[in-house]
N, C-alpha and C positions, 0 to 999 in steps of 0.2 A: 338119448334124451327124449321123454315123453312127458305128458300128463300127473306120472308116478312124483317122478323129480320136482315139477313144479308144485306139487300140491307136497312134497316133503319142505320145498324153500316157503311156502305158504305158511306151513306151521313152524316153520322157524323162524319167520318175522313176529309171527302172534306172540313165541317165547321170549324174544326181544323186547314185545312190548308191553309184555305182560311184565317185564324186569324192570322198563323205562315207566309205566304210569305212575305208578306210588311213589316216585320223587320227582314226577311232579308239581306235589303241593305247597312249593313256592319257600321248606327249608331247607332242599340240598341244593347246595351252590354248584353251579356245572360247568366244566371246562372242557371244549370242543376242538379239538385237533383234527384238522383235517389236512390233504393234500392245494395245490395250488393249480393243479392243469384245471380243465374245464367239468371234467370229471367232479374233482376233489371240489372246486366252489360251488357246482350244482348242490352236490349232495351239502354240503353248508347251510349254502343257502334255505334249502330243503325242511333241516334241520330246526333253523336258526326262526322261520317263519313257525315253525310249531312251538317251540317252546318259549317264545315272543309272548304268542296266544294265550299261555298259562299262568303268564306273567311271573317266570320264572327264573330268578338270577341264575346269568350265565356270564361268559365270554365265546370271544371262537379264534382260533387262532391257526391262520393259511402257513403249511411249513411243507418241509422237504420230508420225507421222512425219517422221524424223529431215530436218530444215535440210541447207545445205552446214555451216554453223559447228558441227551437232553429228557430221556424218558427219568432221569435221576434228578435232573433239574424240576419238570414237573411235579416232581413227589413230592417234593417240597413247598408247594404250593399249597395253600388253603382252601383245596376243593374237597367235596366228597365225591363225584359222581366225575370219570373221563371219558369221552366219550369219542373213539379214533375213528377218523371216517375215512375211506381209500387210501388205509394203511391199517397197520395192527396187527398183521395176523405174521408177519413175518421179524414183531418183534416181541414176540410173548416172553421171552426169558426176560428182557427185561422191564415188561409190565409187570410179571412173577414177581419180580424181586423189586421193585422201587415204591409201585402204588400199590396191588395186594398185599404183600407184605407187610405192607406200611398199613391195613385196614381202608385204604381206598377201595371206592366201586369203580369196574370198569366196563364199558358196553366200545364191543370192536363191529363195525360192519364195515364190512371190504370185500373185495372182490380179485384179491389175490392169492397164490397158493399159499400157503403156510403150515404150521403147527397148527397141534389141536391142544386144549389145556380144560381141564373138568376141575371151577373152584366156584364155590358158591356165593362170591362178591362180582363172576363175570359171565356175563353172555354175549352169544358173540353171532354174527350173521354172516356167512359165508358160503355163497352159491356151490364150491367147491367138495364142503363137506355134505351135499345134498343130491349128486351126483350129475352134479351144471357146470360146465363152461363159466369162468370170470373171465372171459378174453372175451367170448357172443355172445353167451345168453343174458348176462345182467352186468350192468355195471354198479359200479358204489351207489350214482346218485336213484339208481331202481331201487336197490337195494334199500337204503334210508324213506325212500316212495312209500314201499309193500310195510316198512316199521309203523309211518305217521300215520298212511292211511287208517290203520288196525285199530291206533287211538282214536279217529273220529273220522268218519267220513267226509267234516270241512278242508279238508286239507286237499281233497281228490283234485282240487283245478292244479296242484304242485305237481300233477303227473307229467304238464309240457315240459317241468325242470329236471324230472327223471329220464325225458328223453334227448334231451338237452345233451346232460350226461353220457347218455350214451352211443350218440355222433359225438360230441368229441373222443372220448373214446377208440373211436373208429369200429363200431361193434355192426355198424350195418352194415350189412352184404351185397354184391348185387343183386341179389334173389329177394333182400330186403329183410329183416331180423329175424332171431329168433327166441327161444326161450323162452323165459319172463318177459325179455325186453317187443318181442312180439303179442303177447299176453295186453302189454302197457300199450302198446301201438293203437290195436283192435279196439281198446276199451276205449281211449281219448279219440278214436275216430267216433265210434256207435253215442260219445257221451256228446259229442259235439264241439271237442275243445280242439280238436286239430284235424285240419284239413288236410288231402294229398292232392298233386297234381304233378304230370312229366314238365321237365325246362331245364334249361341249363342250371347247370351245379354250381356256378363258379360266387366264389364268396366276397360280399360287397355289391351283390346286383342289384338290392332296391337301395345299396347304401349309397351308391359311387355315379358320375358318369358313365356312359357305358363305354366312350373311351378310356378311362381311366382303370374301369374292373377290369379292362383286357390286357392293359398294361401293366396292370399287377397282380394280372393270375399267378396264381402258386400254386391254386390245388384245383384243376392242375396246372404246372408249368406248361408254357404254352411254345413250343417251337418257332420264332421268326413273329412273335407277336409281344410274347413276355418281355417289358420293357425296353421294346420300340415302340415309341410314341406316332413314328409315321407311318409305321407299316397297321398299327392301329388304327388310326386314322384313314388309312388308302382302303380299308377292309369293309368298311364301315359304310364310306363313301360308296362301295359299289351295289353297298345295299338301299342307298339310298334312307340310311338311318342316321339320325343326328345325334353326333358325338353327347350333345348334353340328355340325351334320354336314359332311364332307366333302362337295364336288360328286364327286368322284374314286369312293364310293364309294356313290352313292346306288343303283345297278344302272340297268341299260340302259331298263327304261324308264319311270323317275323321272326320269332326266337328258335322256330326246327330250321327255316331260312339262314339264321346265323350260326349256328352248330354247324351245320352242311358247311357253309365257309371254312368255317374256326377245322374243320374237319380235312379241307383240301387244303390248307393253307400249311398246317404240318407236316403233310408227307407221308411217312412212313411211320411215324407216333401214333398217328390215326389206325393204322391198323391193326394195333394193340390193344385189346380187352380194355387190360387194364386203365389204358388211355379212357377210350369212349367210355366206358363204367363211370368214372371219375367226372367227365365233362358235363354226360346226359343222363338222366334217372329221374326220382322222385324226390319232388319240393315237399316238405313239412312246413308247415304255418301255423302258427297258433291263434286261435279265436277266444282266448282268453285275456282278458285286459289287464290280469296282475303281472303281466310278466313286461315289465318296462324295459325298451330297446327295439332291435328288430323281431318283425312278427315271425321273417322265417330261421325255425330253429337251426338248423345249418349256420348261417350268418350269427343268431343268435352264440351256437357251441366256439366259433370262432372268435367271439367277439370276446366271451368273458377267458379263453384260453392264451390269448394274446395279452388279454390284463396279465395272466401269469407270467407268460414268456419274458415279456419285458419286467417282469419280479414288482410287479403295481396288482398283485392278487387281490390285496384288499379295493381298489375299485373294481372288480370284475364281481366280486361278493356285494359290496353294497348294491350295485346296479342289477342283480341276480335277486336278492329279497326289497326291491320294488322301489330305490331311491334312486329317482329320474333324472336329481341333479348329476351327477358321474356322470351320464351319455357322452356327454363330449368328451370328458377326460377320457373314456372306453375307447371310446371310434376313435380317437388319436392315437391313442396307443396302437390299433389294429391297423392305421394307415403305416405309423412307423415299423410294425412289424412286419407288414409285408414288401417292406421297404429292405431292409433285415434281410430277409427270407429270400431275396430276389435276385442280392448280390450273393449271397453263400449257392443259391442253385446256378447261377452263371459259375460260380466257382467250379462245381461239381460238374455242370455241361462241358466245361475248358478240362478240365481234370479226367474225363471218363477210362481216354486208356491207361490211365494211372492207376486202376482198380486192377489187383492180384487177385490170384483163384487160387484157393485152397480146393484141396479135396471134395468139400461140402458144402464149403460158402465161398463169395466173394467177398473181399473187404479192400480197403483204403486207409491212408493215415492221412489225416490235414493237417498233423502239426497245432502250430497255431494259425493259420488261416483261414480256419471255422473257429466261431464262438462253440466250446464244449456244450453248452446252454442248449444250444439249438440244432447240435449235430443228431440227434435223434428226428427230432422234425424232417430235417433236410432229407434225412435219407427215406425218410415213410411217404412223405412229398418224390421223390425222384422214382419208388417203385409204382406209386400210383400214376405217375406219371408217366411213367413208360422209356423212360430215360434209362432206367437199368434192367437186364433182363430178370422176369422174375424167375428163373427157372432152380433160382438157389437163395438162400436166407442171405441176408447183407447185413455185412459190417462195419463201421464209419469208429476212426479213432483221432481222437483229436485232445489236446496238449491242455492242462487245467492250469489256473492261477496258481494252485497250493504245488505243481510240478507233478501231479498225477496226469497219467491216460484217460481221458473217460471213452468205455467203450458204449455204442449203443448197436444194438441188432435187431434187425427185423426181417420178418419173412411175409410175402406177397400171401393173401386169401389165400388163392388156387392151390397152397403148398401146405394149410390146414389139414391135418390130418394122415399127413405122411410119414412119421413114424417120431418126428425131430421135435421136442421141446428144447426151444431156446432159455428158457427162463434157465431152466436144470442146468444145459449144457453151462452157460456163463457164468452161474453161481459156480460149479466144479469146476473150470475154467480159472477163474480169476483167486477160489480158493487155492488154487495148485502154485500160484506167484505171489503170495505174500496179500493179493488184494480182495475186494469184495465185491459179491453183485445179487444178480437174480432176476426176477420178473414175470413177466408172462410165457405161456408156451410162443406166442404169435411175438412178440417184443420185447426186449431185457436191456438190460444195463449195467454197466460195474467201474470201479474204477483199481486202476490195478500202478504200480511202479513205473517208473518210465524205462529202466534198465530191465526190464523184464518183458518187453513187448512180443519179443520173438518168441520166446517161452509162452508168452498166451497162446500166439494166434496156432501152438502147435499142440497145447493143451486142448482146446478148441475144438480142435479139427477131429483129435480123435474122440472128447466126449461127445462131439455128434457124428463118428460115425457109431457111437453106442446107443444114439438114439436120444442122448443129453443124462441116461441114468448113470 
């Protein structure tokens, strides 16, 4: 990936938006489908602030990704113009059939692997087809960023929501991004809309007490602190820091003082990469005043992704295009969800020798004892967290309302680029038992039978030792 690639995804935002200007002009009605993680509401939001601008009838509307029966639903709707954001690309057969056929227009920008489809009512933006990374180098809401910008350069201060996007994601590395999304970094530092600086990583530090963020660390989970409120408290005390202070604000070096702590106090987690990666690096802040909430984007990616989690997306979307009344509803939600988040990783801590080794991966079944909702978090939260060894892809299976498995995988940074696409493996996986999935190389999903579990995890094993083709 070089200079070649970005400057090929460059001119295929322009063709995007050379497709999107001429409607425009306030008579094609648009209807906006986007995802609900932090990702899918940035880029919304994104969206939803531009053609606001034009005064343009729209809607938007925060989903899962859209079925055939719902992209068949849609068609039926009374739009001319649809517009999928951090989805689309992995359901063209039936945009094919429901809205082009039907004489709809439809613009996909995403940042997932998929199909390619040549019709002259859709354009489509995908870092994949331009020889990019959608797992590092860009995510959706970059992606929707490099469209608006192309219309008019007022929209450049949306770049902190394209980066937004792309921490929750999880698209930043330790070494710090790359791609576009590096491209998007450099620019909003040189324009002056976002500042860097080293400190603790943990989320909720200018929102929470500082006893309180330590007691609800998740990301990362914290060994012998995470939800001990006295051993929090005794930690604290010997720093001679008051429980009611911000971390956000303790100065630089009270807070490399409390890392050093936070750092002896877990032990042997501490001496895991991936640990320290997680706890200490680089703060993003935004110097931009449109972006109502907190100013650092980290806290920000979490705040409107937790609107999702807890299925309240549309407050994470209104509070993402600039309506200050939701704050509270947000940050409630993100206290309940790390609330959430705190008893299913105690679960996962009590449970660790419970995880089997495959071949290739490790995995687990929780049954019902994790929300399926949040088994993917949980397990992305435990590798960053040094709770499981990253030295294999992981697998977490857990029991759905409807009597399905959902399965969710993920594989640690350090194992990018080792030969293993998970996305591939799980979609031929879960196709081989009756069920469905796909996803990223670095993270997937599927949902499969319940009578059939054993059957996956051996389909599994052997599409990745094929490498997932």
């Amino acid at each position: 990936m070089g200079r070649a690639e970005i400057k090929r995804f460059r001119r295929a935002s322009e063709e995007v938006a050379a497709f999107l200007r001429p409607r425009l002009d306030g008579k094609t009605r648009i209807k906006v489908v986007s995802h609900t993680d932090a990702d899918g509401i940035a880029s919304a939001a994104i969206l939803a602030r531009c053609l606001y601008s034009y005064n343009v009838p729209f809607t938007v509307k925060l989903w899962r990704p859209p079925s055939d029966d719902d992209i068949a639903q849609l068609g039926a709707e009374n739009y001319g113009l649809y517009i999928f954001l951090d989805q689309g690309s992995g359901q063209l057969d039936a945009i094919n059939k429901y809205l082009l056929a039907r004489d709809k227009e439809v613009i996909i920008i995403d940042h997932h692997p998929g199909q390619l489809l040549e019709h002259p009512k859709l354009s489509c933006l995908n870092p994949h087809n331009c020889g990019l990374s959608g797992s590092t180098d860009v995510s959706a809401s970059g992606a929707v960023f490099s469209v608006v910008e192309q219309l008019d350069l007022r929209f450049r201060s949306l770049i902190s929501l394209a980066i937004v996007g792309a921490i929750g994601d999880r698209q930043e590395m330790s070494s710090g991004f790359t791609g576009v999304n590096d491209t998007l970094l450099k620019r909003s530092v040189d324009l002056g809309l976002v500042r860097e600086r080293d400190g603790l990583r943990m989320t909720r530090r200018s929102l929470v007490p500082a006893v309180e963020c330590l007691r609800t660390s998740i990301r990362p989970y914290l060994l012998g602190l995470s939800n001990n409120l006295s051993s929090c408290r005794s930690l604290l005390d010997s720093l001679g820091i008051s429980h009611s202070s911000l971390i956000s604000e303790l100065g630089a070096e009270m807070e490399r003082r409390l890392a050093d702590a936070i750092f002896s106090k877990v032990g042997a987690q501490a001496a895991k990469e991936e640990f320290r990666q997680a706890l200490w690096g680089t703060i993003l802040t935004t110097a931009n005043e449109d972006l109502v909430g907190p100013k650092e984007l980290g806290e920000y990616a979490a705040l409107i992704d937790a609107c999702g989690n807890m299925k309240k997306p549309e407050i994470g979307f209104a509070l993402a295009v600039g309506d200050g009344s939701y704050q509270i509803d947000a940050l409630g939600l993100l206290s309940n969800y790390h609330e959430r988040m705190l008893r299913a990783l105690e679960w996962l801590v009590d449970k660790l020798a419970s995880f089997k080794l495959a071949a290739n991966f490790r995995y687990i079944y929780a049954g019902k004892d994790v929300d399926s909702a949040i088994l993917g978090e949980m397990i992305s939260l435990a590798i960053e967290s040094a709770l499981i060894p990253a030295d294999q892809p992981v697998v977490g299976m857990a029991d759905t309302a409807e009597g399905h498995v959902k399965i969710s995988a993920r594989v640690a940074p350090s194992l990018i680029g080792m030969g293993v696409n998970l996305g591939q493996a799980i979609a031929r996986a879960a196709t081989a038992v009756g069920g469905y999935g796909g996803g990223h190389d670095v993270s997937a999903a599927a949902r499969i039978p319940r009578d059939r579990l054993d059957d996956f995890v051996r389909e599994l094993d052997s599409a990745m030792s094929r490498g997932g083709l």
